[in-house]
C-alpha positions as CSV (number, residue, x, y, z in Angstrom):
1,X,0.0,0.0,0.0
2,X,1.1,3.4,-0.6
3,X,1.2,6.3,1.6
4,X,0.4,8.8,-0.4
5,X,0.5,9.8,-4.5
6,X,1.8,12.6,-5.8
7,X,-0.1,15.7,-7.9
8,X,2.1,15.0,-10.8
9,X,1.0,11.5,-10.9
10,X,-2.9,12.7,-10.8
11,X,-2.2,15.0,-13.5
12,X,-0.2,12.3,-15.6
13,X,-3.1,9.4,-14.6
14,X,-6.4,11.4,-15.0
15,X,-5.3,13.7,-17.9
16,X,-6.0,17.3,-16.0
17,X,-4.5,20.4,-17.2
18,X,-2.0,22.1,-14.6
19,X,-3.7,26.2,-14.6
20,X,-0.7,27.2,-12.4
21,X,1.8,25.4,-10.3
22,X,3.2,23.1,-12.7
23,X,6.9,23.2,-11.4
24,X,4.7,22.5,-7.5
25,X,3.0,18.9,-8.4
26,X,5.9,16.5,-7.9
27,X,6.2,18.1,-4.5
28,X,2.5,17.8,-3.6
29,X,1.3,14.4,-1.8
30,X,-1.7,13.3,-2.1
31,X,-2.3,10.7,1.2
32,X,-6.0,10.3,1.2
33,X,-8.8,8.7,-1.5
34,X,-11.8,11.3,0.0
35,X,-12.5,14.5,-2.5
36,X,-13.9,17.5,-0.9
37,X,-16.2,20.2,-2.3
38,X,-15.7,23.1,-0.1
39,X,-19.6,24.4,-0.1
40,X,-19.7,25.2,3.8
41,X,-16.4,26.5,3.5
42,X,-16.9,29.2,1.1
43,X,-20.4,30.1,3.6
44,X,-16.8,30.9,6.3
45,X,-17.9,27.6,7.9
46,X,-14.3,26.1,8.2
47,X,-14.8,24.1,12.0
48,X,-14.6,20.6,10.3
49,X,-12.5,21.9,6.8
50,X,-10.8,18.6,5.2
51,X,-7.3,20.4,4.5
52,X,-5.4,17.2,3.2
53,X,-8.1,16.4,0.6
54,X,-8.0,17.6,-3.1
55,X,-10.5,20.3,-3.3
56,X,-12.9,20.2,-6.3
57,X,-14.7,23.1,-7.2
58,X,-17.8,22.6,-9.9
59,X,-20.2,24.8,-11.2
60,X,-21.9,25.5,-8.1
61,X,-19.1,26.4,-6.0
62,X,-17.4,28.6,-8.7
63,X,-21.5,30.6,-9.3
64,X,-21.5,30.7,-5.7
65,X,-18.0,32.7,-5.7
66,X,-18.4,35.5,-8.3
67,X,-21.4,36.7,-5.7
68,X,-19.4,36.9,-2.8
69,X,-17.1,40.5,-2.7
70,X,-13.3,40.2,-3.3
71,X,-12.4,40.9,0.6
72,X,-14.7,38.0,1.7
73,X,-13.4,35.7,-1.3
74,X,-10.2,36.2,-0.7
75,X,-10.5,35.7,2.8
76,X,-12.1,32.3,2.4
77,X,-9.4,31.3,-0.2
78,X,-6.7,32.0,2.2
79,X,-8.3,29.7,5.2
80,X,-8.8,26.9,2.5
81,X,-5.0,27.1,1.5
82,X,-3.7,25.3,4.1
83,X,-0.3,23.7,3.9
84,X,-1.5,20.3,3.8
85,X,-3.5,20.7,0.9
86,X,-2.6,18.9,-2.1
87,X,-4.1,21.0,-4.8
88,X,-7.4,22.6,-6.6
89,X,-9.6,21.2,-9.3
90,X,-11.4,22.7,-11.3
91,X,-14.2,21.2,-13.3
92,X,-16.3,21.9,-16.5
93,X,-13.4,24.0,-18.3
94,X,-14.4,26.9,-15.8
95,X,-12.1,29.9,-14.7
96,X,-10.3,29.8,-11.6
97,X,-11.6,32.6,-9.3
98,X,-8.8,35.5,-8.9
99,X,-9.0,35.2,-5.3
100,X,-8.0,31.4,-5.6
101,X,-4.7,32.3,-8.0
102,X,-3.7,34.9,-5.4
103,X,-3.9,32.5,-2.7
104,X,-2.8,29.7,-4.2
105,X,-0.2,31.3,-5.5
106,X,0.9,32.9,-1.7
107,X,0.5,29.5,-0.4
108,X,2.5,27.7,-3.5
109,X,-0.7,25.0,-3.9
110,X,-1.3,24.1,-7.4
111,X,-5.0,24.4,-9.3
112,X,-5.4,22.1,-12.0
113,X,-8.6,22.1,-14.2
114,X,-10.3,20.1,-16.9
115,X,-13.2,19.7,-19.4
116,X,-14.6,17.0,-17.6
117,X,-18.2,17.4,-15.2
118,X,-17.5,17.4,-11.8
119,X,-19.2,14.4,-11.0
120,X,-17.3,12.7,-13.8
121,X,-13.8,13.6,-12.4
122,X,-14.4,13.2,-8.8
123,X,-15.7,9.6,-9.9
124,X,-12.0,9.2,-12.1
125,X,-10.1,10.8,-9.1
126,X,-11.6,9.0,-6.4
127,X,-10.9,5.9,-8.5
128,X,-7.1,6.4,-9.4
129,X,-6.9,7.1,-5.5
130,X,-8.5,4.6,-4.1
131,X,-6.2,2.1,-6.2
132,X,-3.3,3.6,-5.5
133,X,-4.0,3.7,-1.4
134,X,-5.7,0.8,-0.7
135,X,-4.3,-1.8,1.2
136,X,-2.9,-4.2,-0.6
137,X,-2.3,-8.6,0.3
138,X,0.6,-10.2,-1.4
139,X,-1.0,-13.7,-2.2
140,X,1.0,-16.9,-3.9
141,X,-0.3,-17.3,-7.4
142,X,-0.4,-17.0,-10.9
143,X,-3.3,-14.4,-12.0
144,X,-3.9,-15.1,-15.9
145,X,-7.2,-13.5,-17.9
146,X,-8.8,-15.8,-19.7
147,X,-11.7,-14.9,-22.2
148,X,-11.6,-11.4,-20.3
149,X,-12.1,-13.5,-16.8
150,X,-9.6,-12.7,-14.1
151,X,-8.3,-16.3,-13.1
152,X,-6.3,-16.7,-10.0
153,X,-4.6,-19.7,-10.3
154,X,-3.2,-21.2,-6.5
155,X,-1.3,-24.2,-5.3
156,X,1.5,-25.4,-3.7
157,X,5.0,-24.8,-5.0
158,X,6.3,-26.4,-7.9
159,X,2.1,-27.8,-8.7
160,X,2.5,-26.6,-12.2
161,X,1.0,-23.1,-11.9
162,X,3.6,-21.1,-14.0
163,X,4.3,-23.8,-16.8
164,X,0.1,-23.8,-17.2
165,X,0.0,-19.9,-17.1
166,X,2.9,-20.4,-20.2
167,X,0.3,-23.1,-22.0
168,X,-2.7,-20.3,-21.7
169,X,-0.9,-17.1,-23.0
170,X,0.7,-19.5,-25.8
171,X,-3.0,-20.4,-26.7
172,X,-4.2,-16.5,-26.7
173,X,-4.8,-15.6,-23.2
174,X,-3.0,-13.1,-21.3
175,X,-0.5,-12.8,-18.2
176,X,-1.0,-10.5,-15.1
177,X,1.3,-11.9,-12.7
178,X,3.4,-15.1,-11.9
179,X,4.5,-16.2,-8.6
180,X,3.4,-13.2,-6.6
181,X,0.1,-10.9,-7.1
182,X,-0.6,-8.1,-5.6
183,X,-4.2,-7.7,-4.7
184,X,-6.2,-4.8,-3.3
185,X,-9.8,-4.3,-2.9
186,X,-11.2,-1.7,-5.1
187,X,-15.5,-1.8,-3.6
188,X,-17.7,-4.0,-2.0
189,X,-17.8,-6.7,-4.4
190,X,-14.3,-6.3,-6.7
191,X,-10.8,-7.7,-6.1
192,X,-8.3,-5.9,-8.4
193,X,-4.6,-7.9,-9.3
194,X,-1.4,-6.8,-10.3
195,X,2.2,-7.5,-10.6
196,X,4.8,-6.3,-8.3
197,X,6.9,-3.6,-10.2
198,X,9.8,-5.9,-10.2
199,X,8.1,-9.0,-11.4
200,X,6.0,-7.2,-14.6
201,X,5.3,-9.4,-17.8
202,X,7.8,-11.9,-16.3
203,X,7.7,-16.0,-15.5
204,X,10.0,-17.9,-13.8
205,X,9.7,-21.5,-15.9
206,X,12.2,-24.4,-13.9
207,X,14.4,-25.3,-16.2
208,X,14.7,-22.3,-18.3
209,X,14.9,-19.3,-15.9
210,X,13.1,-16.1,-16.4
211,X,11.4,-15.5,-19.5
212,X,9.9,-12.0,-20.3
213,X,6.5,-12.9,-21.7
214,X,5.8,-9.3,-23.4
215,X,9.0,-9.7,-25.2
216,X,8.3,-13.2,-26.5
217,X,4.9,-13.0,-27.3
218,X,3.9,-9.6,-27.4
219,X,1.9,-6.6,-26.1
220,X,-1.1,-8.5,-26.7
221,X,-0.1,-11.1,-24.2
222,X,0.4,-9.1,-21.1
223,X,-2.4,-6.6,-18.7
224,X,-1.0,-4.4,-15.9
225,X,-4.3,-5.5,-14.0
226,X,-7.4,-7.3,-14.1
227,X,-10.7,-8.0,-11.7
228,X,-10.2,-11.4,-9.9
229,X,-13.3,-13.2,-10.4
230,X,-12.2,-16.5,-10.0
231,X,-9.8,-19.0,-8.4
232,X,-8.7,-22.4,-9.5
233,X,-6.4,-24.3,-7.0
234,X,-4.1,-27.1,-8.0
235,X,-3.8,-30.0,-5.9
236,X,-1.4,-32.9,-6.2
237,X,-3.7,-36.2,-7.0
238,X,-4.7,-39.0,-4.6
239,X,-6.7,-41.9,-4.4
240,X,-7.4,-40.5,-1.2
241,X,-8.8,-37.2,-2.0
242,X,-12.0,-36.6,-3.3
243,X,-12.6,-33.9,-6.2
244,X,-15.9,-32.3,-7.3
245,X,-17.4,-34.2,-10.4
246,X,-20.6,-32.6,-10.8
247,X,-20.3,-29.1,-10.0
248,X,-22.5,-29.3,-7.5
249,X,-20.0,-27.6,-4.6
250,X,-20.0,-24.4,-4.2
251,X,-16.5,-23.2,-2.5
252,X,-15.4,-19.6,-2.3
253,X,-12.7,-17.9,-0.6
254,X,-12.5,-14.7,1.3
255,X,-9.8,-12.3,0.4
256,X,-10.5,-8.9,2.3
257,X,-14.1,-8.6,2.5
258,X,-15.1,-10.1,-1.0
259,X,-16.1,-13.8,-1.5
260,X,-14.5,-15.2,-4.6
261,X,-15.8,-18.8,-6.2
262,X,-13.6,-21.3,-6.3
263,X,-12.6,-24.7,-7.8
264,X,-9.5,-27.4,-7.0
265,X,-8.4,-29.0,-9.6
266,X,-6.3,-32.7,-9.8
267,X,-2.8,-32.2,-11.2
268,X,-1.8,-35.6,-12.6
269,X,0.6,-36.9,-15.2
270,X,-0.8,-36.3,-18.7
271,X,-3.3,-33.8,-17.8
272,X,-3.2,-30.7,-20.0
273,X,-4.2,-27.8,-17.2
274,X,-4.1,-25.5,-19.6
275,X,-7.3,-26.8,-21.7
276,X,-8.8,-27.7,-18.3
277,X,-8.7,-24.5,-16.7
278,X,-9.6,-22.7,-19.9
279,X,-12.8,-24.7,-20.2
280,X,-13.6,-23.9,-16.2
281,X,-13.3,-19.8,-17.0
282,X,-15.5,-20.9,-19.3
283,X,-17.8,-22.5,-17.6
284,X,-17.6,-20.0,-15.4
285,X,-18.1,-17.4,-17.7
286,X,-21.1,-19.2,-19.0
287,X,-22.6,-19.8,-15.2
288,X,-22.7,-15.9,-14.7
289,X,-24.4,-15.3,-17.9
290,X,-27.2,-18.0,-16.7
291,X,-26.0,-20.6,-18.0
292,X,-25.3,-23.8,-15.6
293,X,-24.6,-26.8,-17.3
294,X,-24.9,-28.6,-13.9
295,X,-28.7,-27.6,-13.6
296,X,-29.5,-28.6,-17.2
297,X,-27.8,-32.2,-16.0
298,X,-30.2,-32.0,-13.0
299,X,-33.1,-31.5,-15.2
300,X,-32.5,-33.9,-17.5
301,X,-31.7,-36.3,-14.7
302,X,-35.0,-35.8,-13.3
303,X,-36.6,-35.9,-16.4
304,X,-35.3,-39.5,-17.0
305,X,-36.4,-40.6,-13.9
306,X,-39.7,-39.3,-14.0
307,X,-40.3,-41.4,-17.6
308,X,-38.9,-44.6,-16.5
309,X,-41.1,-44.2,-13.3
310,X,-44.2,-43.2,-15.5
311,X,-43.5,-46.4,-17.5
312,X,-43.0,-49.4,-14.8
């Protein structure tokens, strides 16, 4: 998890324009996801003021300016310039207010701006932050996306994982991460993975070493990121263990507060994981489109019954 993100990188990330400070933003830090829209503030009501948010000003805020006098404006401006605070937005390709410029300016806080509505930027800001802040949970995997399905692939050491991942991006699928994927939670109900900085586009195949899977196989078969909607866990094969045949279990696993569905898988000799686990994102794939294969077995099942019964 980061501690904070700079203006420069907000800039860079949600494409504003800088409409002074530009030589400020690298300096600026940026520690917290929340966006404030100083309303109360510009009334003088400053007893609960959020200096260390970015502070957006819209169409309402920027109307409710230009009838205030210059004195009481620029008073106002000066309170909301606090050292803490990261920098101004400006939405809907409006003008900054003088008062803001002088203060900003006084203060050395920068004011960015862009075309975008407000609600549309504070949604794209709020976004990038809350990526880039949240707490993030190394886990032990492989993280491939297969038919645009974010498939986490688990298991012990030396199961398989990265050689399979290698099968899957040679047959069209791409790679997020190998070995280690970082994974932070972006809402209620979405798991977001990535790659450690150090580990992008790479696998580690035993044998062969380090490959870089970008430069072998191209753009096409890498993604910085991807939702993870689904795990498949490899398990070394025994007699002993017993394995789902129907799809009638339902397992899931809890990563932060999000429940993600999960199968376990056999590895034994002259399985090809690759075509297996494809087929289950597809499967799964098909299930949250409606689809359940298993139910349609069900039916049929019953159906049979039902006639043989009707005919004794």
């Amino acid at each position: 998890m980061a501690d904070s993100v700079t203006v420069a990188d907000l800039v860079h990330n949600i494409r504003l324009d800088v409409l002074y400070g530009d030589d400020l933003l690298a300096d600026r830090k940026i520690s917290t996801s929340d966006i404030s829209r100083p309303g109360l503030e510009l009334t003088g009501y400053f007893n609960y003021y959020p200096a260390k948010r970015i502070q957006l000003l819209g169409i309402t805020e920027t109307s409710f300016a230009k009838g205030m006098s210059h004195d009481d404006l620029l008073n106002v401006m000066r309170q909301m310039c606090q050292p803490e605070t990261p920098a101004f937005v400006i939405s809907t390709q409006l003008e900054p207010p003088e008062e803001l410029l002088q203060a900003a300016k006084e203060t050395g806080i920068p004011i960015l701006g862009t075309k975008m509505t407000t609600s549309r930027v504070l949604s794209n800001m709020t976004n990038y932050l809350e990526g880039k802040l949240a707490e993030r949970q190394s886990l032990h995997g492989v993280l491939v996306d297969i038919y645009g399905v974010g498939v986490l692939i688990t298991g012990d050491s030396g199961v398989g994982k990265s050689e399979t991942a290698l099968e899957l991006v040679k047959r069209g699928h791409r790679l997020i991460a190998d070995d280690r994927v970082e994974v932070y939670q972006q809402d209620e109900q979405t798991l977001v993975g990535a790659a450690p900085a150090i580990l992008s586009h790479l696998l580690e195949i035993r044998g062969i070493g380090i490959i870089d899977v970008m430069n072998l196989f191209g753009a096409g078969a890498v993604r910085s990121e991807t939702d993870i909607e689904f795990i498949v866990h490899l398990e070394a094969w025994t007699p002993e263990k017993k394995f789902d045949r129907l799809g009638n279990d339902s397992e899931t696993q809890k990563i932060f507060d999000v429940e993600i569905p999960k199968i376990s898988i056999p590895v034994k000799t002259g399985r090809n994981l690759a075509i297996i686990i494809e087929a289950a994102a597809m499967n799964f794939r098909a299930r949250s489109m409606g689809y359940d294969a298993t139910k349609v077995f069900d039916e049929n099942l019953n159906k049979l019954i039902k006639k043989n019964s009707n005919q004794k």
